[in-house]
C-alpha positions as CSV (number, residue, x, y, z in Angstrom):
1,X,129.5,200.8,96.5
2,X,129.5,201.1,92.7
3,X,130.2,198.3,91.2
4,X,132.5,197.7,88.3
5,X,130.4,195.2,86.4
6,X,128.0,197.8,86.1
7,X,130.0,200.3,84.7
8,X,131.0,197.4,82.4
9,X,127.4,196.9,81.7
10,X,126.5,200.3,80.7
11,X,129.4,200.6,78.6
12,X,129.9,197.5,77.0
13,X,126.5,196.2,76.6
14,X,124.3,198.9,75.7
15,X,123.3,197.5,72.3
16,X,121.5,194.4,74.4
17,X,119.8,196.9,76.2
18,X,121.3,195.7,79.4
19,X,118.6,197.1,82.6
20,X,120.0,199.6,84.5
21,X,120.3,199.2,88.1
22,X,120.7,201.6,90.8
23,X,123.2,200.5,92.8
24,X,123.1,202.8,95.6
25,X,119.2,201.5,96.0
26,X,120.8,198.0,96.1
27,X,123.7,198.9,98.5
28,X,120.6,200.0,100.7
29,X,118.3,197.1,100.9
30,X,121.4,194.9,102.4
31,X,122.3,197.4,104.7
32,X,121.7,194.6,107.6
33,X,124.5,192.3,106.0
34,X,127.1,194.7,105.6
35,X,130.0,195.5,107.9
36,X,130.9,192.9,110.5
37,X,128.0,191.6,110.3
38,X,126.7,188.2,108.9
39,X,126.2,188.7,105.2
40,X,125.3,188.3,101.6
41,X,126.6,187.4,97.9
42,X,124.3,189.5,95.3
43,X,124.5,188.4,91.5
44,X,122.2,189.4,88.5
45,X,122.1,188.3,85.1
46,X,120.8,189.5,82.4
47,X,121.3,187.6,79.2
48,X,124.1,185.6,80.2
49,X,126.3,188.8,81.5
50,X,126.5,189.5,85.1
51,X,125.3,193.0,85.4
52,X,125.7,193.0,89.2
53,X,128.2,191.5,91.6
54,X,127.9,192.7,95.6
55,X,128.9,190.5,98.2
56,X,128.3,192.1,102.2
57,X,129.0,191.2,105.1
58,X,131.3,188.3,106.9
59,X,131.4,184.9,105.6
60,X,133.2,183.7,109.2
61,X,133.1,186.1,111.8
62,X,134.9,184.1,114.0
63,X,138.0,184.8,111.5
64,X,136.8,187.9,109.9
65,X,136.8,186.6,106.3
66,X,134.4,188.8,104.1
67,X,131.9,187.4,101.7
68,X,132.8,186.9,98.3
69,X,131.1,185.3,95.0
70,X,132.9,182.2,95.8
71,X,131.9,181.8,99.3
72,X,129.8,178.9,99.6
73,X,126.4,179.1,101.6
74,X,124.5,176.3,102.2
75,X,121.5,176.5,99.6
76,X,119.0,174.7,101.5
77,X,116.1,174.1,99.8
78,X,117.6,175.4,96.4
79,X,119.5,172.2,96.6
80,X,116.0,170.6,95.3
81,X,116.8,172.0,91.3
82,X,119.6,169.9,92.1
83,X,118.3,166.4,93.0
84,X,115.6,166.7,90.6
85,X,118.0,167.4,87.9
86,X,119.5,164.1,88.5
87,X,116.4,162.2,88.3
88,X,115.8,163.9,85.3
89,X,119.1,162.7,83.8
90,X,118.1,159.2,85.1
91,X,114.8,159.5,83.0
92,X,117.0,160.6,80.1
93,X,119.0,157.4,80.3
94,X,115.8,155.3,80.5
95,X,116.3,154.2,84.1
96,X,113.0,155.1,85.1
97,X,110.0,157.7,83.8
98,X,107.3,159.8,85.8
99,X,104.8,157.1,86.0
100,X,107.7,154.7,87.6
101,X,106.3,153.3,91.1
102,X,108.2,153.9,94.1
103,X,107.9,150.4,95.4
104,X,110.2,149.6,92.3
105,X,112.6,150.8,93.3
106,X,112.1,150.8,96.5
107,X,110.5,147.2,97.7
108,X,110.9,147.3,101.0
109,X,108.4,149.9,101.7
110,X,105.2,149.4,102.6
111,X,101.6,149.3,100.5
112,X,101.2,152.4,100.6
113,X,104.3,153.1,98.3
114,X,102.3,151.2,95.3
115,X,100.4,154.3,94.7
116,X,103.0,156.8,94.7
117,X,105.0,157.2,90.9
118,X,108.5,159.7,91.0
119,X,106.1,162.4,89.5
120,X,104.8,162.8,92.3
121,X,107.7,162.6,94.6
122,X,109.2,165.3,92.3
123,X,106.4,167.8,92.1
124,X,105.8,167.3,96.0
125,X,102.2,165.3,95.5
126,X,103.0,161.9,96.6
127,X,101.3,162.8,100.2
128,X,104.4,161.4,102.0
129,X,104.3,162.3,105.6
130,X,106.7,164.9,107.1
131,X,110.0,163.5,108.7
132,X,110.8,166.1,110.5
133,X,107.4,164.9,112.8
134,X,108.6,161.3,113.0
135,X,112.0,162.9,114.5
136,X,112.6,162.1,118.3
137,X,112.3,165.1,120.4
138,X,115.8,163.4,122.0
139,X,118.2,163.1,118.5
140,X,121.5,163.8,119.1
141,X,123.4,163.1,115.9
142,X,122.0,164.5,112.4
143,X,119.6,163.1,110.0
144,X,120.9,161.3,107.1
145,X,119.2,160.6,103.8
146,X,119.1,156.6,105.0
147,X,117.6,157.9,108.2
148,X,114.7,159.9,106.4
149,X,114.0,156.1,104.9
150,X,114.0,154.5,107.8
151,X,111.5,156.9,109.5
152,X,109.2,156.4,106.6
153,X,109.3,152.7,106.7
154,X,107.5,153.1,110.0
155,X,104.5,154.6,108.3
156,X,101.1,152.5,106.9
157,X,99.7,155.5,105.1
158,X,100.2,159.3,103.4
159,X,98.3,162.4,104.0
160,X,95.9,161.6,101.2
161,X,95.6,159.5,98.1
162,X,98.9,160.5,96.1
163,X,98.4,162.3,93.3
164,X,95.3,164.0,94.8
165,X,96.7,167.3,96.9
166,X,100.0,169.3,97.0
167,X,102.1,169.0,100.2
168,X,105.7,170.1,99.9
169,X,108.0,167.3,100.8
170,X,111.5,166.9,102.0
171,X,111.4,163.4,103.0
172,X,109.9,162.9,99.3
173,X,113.3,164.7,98.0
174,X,115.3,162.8,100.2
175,X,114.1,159.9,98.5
176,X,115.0,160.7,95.4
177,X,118.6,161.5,96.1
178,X,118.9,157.5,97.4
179,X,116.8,156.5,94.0
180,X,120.0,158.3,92.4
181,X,122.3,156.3,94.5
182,X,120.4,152.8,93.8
183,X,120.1,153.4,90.1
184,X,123.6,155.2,89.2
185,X,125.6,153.3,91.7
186,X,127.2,156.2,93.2
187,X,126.5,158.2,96.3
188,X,124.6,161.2,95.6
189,X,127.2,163.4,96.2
190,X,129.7,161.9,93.6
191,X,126.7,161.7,91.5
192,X,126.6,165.7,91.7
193,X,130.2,166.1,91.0
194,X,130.9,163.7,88.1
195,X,127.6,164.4,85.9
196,X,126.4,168.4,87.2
197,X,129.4,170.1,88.7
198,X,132.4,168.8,87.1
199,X,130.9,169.2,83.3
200,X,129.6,173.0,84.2
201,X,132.8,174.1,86.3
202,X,131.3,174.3,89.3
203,X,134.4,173.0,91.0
204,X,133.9,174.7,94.5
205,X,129.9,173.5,94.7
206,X,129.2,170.1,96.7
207,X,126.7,168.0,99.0
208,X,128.2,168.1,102.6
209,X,127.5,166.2,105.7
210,X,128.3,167.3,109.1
211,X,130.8,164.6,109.7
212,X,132.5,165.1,106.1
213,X,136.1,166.9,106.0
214,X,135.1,170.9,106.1
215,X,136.0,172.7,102.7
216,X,137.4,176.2,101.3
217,X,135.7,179.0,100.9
218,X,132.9,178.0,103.6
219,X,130.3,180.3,104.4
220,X,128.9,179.6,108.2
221,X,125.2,180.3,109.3
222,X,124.4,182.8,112.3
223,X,121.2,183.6,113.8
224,X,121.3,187.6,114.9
225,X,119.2,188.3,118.3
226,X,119.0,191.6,119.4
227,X,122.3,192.4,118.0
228,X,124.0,189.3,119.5
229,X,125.6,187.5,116.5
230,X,125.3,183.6,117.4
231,X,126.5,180.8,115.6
232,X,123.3,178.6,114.0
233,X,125.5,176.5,111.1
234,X,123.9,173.1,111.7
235,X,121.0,171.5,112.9
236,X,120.0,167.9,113.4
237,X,118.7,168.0,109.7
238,X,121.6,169.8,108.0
239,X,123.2,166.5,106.9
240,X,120.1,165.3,105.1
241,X,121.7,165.8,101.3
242,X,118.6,165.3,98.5
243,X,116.2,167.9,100.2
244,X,118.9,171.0,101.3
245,X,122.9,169.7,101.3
246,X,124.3,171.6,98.7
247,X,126.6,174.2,99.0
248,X,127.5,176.2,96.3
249,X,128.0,180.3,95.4
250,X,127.2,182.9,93.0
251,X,129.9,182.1,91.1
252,X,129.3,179.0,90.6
253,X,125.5,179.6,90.7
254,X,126.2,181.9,87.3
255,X,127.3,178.9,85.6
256,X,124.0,176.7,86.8
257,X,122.0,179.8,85.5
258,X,123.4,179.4,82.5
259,X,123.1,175.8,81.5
260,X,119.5,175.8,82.1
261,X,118.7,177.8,78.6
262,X,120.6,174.7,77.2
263,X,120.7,171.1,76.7
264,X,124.4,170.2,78.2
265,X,123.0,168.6,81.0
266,X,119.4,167.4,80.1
267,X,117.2,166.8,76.4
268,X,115.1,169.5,75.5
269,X,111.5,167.8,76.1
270,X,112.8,166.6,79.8
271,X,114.5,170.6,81.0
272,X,110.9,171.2,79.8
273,X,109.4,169.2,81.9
274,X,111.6,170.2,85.1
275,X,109.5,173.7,84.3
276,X,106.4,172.8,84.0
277,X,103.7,173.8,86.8
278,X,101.5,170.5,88.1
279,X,99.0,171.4,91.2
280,X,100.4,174.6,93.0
281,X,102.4,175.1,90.6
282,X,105.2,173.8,91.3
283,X,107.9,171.9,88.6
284,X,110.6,169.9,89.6
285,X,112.8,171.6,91.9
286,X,111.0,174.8,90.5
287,X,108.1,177.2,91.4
288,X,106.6,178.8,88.7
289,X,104.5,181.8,88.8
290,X,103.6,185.3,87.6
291,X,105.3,188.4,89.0
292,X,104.0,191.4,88.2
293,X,103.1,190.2,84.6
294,X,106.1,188.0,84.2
295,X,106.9,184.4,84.3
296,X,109.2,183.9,86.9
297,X,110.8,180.4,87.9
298,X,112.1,179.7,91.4
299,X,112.9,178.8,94.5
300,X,114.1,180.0,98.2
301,X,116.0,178.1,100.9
302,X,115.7,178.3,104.4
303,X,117.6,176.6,107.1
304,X,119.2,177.0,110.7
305,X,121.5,179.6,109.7
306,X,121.0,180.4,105.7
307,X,118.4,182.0,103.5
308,X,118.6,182.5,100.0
309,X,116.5,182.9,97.0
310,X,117.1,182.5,93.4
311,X,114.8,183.9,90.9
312,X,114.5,183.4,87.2
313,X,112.6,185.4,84.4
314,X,113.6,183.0,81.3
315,X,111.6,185.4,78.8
316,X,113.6,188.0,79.5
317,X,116.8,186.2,80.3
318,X,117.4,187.8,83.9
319,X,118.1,185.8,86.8
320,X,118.4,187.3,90.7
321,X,120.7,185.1,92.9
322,X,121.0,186.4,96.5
323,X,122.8,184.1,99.1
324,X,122.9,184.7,102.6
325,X,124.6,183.3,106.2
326,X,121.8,184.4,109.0
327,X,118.5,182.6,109.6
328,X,116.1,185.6,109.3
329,X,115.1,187.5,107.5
330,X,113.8,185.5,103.8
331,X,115.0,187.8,101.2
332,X,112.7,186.9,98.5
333,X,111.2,190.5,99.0
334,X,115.2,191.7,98.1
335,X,115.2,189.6,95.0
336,X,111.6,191.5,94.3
337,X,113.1,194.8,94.9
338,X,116.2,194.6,92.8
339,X,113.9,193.2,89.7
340,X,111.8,195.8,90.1
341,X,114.9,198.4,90.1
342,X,115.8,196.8,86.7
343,X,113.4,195.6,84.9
344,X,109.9,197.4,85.8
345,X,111.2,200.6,87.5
């Protein structure tokens, strides 16, 4: 496969020295996801042109619909950039600031909640215990945000003192996404749509429940075992929206990319904020790190039947977004690979 938009690249965009890619080096490392089998959507961009677009693989192999950039995978974890971004917006408006106590907004919790502030519930220090260990062994019907409250309310005490360690959280991110219900008066999903998706275009991205009417363009999750292709699209956290709910593509995943160099969606001081390191350093929604001598901002999701990674390198303006419908293997090592083929090879 030799894709157009590379062609395009190397003949339209030479003068920005666009990398160059070799695209039978990328056709290789997703080997496993083309065909019939479960697969992948591949963009990279490099300063705000998409210099690659591959897409493996079946999106529904029960109808035999091939992946495309506007299939939409469940991002899992990536979903986090997501509800953080909202709070963010919230802190823009004044609603509440990092130093904000949970028990504000939140009064029904119990003491321990005085001591935890939405910076730390953002940058994954707030010592919250783990829902998914408070889950009954016996749960039937999926998680919802609500439920991840409830489960918590049980609780007299974190980890440790908040603000003290690093502990990633996805009960902490599910209660931001109902602090963005309580203090915008909309559920977090139409929260997403009227003030991220609608105003970039991303018309096909969403927060979905199980129970909510399905959608177009759906990508469904797989678990492959021993060659055996099984259906793995939900599990009994799937439905829990502010820590992993959004769907979205590459498509509309370009567009996200984008509006991060800018100030559309968020002031400048605050989308500064969202990437800046505290302890482990993680932002908000964000990891940032060095790779191989550059600063790289990102995350991966994993869930029942997805993986995914996106990757940005902001000083060099080149992003790597790689979505994918099968629980295993991660793919952060493929995003690794294909920066390496075209920026340090």
């Amino acid at each position: 496969m030799y894709n157009a938009t590379i062609i395009l690249c190397l003949v339209s965009f030479t003068l920005n020295s666009c990398p160059m890619g070799n695209p039978d080096k990328i056709d290789a490392l997703f080997s496993a996801y083309s065909d019939d089998n479960p697969g992948a959507s591949v963009m990279v961009i490099h300063k705000g042109k998409v210099i690659l677009n591959n897409n493996y693989g079946l999106a529904n192999i029960a109808q035999h619909i091939p992946v495309t950039e506007m299939s939409n995978f469940r991002l899992a974890s990536i979903t986090k950039q997501f509800t953080a971004m909202a709070i963010l917006q919230l802190m823009d408006e004044k609603l509440l600031d990092f130093n904000t106590k949970m028990i504000e907004i939140f009064p029904e919790f119990p003491d321990y909640a005085n001591a935890i502030d939405y910076g730390q519930l953002l940058h994954h220090t707030s010592g919250l215990v783990d829902y998914e260990e408070l889950m009954a062994d016996t749960l039937s019907v999926p998680l919802l945000d609500a439920d991840v409250l409830h489960l918590l309310l049980t609780q007299d005490s974190t980890y440790f003192e908040p603000g003290s360690n690093y502990s990633y959280s996805n009960g902490g991110y599910a209660i931001l996404a109902l602090t963005v219900e309580r203090l915008a008066g909309l559920s977090f999903p139409e929260y997403l749509e009227k003030h991220i998706f609608i105003p970039l275009g991303m018309h096909a991205s969403l927060a979905y429940k199980r129970a909510d009417p399905d959608f177009s363009n759906r990508a469904f999750g797989y678990y492959v075992n021993q060659g055996d292709v099984l259906l793995s699209d939900q599990s009994m956290t799937s439905s829990v929206l502010g820590d992993g709910g959004v769907y979205s593509s590459t498509s509309d995943m370009y567009k996200w990319d984008q509006a991060l160099y800018g100030t559309s969606l968020l002031s400048q001081a605050l989308m500064d904020s969202a990437f800046t390191p505290w302890k482990e350093d993680y932002g908000c929604g964000w990891r940032i790190e060095d790779y191989r001598g550059l600063k790289r901002i990102s995350h991966t999701g994993s869930t029942s039947g997805f993986r995914n990674v996106f990757q940005r390198f902001p000083e060099q303006e080149f992003s790597v977004i790689i979505l994918t419908n099968r629980r295993d293997p991660g793919v952060q090592y493929l995003a690794e690979a294909i920066t390496d083929i075209y920026l340090l090879d």
